[in-house]
C-alpha positions in Angstrom: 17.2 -16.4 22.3 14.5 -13.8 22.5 10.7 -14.9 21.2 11.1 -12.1 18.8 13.9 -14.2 17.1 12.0 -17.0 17.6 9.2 -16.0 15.7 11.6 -14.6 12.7 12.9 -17.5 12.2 10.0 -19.8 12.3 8.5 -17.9 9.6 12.0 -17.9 7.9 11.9 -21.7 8.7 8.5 -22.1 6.5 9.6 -20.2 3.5 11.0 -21.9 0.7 15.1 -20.8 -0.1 13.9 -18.8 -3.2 11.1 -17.4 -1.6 13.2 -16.2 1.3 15.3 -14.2 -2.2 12.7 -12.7 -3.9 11.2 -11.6 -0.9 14.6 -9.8 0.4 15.1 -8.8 -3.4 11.4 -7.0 -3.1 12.0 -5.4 0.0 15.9 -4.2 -1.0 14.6 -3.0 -4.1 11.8 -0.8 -2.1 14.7 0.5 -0.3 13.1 -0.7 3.2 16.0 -0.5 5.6 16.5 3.4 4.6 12.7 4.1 5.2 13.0 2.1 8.7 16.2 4.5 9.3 14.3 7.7 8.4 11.7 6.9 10.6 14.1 5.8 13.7 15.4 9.5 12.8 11.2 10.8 12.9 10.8 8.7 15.8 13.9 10.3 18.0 12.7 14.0 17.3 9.2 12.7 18.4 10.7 11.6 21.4 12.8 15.0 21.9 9.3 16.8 21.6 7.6 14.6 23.9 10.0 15.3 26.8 9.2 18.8 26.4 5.7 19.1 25.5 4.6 16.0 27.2 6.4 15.5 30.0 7.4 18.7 30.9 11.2 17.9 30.9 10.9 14.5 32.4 13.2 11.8 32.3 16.3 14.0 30.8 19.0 11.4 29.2 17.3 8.3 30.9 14.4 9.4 28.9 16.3 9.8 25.4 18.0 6.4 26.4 14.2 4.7 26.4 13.3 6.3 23.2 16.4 5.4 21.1 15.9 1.6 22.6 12.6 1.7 21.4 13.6 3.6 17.7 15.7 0.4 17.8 16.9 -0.2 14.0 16.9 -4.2 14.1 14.1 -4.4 16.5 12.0 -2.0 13.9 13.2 -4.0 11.0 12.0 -7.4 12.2 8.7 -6.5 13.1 7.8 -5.1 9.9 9.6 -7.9 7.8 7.8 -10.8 10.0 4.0 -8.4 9.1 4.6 -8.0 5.6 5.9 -11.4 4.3 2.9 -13.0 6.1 0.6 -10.5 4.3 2.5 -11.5 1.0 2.4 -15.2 1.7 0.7 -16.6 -1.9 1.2 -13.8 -3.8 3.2 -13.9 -6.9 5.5 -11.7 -6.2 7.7 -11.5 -10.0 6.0 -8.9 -10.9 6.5 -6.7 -8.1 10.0 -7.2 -7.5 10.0 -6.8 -11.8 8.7 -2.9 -11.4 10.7 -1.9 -8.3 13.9 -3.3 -10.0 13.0 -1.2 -13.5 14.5 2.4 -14.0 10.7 4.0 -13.2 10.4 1.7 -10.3 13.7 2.7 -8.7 13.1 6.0 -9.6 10.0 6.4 -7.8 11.5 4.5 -4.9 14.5 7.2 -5.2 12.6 9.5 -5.5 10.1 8.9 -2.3 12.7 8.0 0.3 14.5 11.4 -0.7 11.3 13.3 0.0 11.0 11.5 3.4 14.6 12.4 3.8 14.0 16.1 3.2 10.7 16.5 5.2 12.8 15.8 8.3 13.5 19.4 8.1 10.5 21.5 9.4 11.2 23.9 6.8 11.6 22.0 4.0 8.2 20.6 5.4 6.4 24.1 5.7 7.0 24.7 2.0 5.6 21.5 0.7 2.4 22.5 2.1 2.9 25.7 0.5 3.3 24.4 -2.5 0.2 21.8 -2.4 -1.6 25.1 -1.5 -0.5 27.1 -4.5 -0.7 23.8 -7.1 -4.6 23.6 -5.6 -5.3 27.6 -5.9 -4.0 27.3 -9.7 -5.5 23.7 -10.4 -2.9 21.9 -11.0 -4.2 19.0 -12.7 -0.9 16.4 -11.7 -2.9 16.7 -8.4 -5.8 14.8 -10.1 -3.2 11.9 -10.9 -2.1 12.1 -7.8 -5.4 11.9 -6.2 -5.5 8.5 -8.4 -2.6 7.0 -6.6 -4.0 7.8 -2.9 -7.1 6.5 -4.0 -6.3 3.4 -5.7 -4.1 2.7 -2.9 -6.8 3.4 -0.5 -3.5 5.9 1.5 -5.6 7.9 3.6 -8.0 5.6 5.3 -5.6 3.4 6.2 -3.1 6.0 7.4 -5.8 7.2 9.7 -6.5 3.7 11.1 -2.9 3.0 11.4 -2.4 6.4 13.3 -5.6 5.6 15.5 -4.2 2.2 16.4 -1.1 3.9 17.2 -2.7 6.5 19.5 -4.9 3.4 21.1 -1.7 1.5 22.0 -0.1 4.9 23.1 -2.8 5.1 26.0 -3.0 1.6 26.3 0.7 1.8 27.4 0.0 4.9 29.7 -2.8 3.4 31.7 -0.9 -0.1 32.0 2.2 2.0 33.6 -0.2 3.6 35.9 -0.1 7.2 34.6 -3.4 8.3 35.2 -4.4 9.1 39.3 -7.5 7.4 38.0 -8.5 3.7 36.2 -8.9 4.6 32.4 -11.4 2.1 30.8 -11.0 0.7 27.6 -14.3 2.3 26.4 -12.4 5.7 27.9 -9.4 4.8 25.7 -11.5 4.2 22.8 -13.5 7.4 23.5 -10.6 9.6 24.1 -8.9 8.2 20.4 -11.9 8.6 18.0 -12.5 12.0 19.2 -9.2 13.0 17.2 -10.1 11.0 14.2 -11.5 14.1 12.1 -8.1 16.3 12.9 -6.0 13.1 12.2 -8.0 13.1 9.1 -7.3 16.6 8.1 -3.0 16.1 8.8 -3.3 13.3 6.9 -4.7 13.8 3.5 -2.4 17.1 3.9 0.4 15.6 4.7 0.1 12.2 2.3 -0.7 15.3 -0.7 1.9 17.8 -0.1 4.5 14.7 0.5 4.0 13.3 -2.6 3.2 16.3 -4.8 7.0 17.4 -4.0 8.3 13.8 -4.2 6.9 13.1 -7.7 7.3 16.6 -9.3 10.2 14.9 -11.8 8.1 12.1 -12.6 6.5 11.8 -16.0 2.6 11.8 -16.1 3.4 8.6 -17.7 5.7 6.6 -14.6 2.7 7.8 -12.3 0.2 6.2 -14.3 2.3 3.1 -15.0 2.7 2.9 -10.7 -0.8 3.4 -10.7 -1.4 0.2 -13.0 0.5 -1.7 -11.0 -1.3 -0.7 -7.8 -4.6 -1.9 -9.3 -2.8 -5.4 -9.9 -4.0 -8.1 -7.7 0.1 -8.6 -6.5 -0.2 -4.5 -6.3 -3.1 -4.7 -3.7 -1.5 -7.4 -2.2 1.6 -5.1 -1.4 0.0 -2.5 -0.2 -2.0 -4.7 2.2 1.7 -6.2 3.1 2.9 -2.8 4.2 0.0 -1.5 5.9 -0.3 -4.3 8.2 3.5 -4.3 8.7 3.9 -0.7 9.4 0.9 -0.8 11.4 2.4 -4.0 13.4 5.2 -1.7 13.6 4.0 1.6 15.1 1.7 -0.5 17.5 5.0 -2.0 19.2 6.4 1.0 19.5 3.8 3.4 20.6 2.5 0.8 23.4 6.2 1.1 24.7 6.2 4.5 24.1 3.5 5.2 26.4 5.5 2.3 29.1 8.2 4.2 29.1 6.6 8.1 29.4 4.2 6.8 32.5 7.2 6.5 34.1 7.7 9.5 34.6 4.1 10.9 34.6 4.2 8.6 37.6 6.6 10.7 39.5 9.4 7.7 39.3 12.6 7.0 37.3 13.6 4.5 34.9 
């Protein structure tokens, strides 16, 4: 038995048997295991670039062999299940599984994952920024709401620590396979990561706007407000936390291997 699994169930193990249901019943009703699948797909392409922008054409099928083990569904799904039941652990969590399970609740969720769906087409990506463009030239004011929601749920900081972790643990892997012909410091690591935090910055609050300007566009002003509400709710800051820490838990994982598994082959070896 793996530690992963040990770990999973040990927490399982300290959860109470109705606990352990609403907490599944919260994380179905958020539609989870189709966001984790999305991002396996986001994650794969990533990979696809990486072997030809990165690594110059490294590593060929061994390469996409390491990346899809990585992208792994259950692996993916574990992590971020054992980070955001801990960061829910004492919150009341009714009220939360209440919303999600409501016709505006599942409607936003439907509505978001589809979004994420569509943006894995470059295209379909390219016009959303076109829009969020044209809605800010004409001043739109359903961005204002939207601005709200990013706001109230704090979405661009914390994307932009999350992807800076990421990054950090990207390196971190790099330098513990031995990919640089020199030793790269921590304070070098940490140098080298901060210097992208402004252009992270700028794809972020891009991104987070454009994404959810075309994923709410059939939304009343009303259902925004009302997730908005809830968001503001002790149990609604709680969530949010929950996520954050297990998506960040998440991407760390996988971008430490990440970089493992590229050094490899900046190394001149083969997996």
């Amino acid at each position: 038995m793996t530690r992963l699994i040990q770990i999973c169930l040990a927490v399982a193990l300290l959860l109470p048997g109705a606990a352990r249901a609403d907490m599944e019943a919260l994380y179905d009703a958020m539609g989870m295991e189709r966001i984790i699948e999305i991002m396996r797909e986001e994650g794969l392409s990533h990979g696809a670039e990486m072997s030809t922008d990165f690594l110059n054409g490294a590593g060929g099928s061994d390469w996409e062999r390491a990346v899809d083990d990585i992208y792994d569904i259950e692996k993916m799904s574990a992590t971020l299940k054992r980070g955001f039941s801990a960061a829910l652990d004492g919150t009341d969590i009714d009220p939360l599984v209440a919303f999600f399970q409501s016709q505006t609740g599942a409607e936003i969720i439907a509505l978001e994952i589809s979004a994420r769906e569509a943006l894995l087409d470059e295209a379909v990506e390219e016009a959303s920024v076109t829009q969020l463009q044209a809605a800010q030239e004409a001043g739109d004011p359903r961005l204002d709401l939207i601005g709200r929601y990013i706001e109230t749920n704090d979405l661009v900081d914390s994307n932009v620590v999350g992807a800076l972790n990421s990054n950090y643990a990207f390196y971190t892997g790099l330098a513990d396979g031995g990919a640089f012909p020199f030793e790269m410091t921590q304070d070098q690591i940490i140098r080298d990561v901060w210097d992208q935090e402004t252009e992270i910055r700028d794809e972020t609050e891009e991104w987070i706007n454009s994404y959810l300007l075309m994923a709410y566009q059939p939304l009343s002003d009303d259902q925004i407000k009302a997730y908005i509400t809830l968001s503001e709710t002790p149990e609604g800051t709680a969530l949010n936390r929950a996520l954050f820490e297990g998506f960040n838990e998440m991407f760390t994982e996988i971008s430490r291997a990440m970089g493992l598994a590229a050094s490899i082959y900046m190394g001149g070896q083969e997996l």
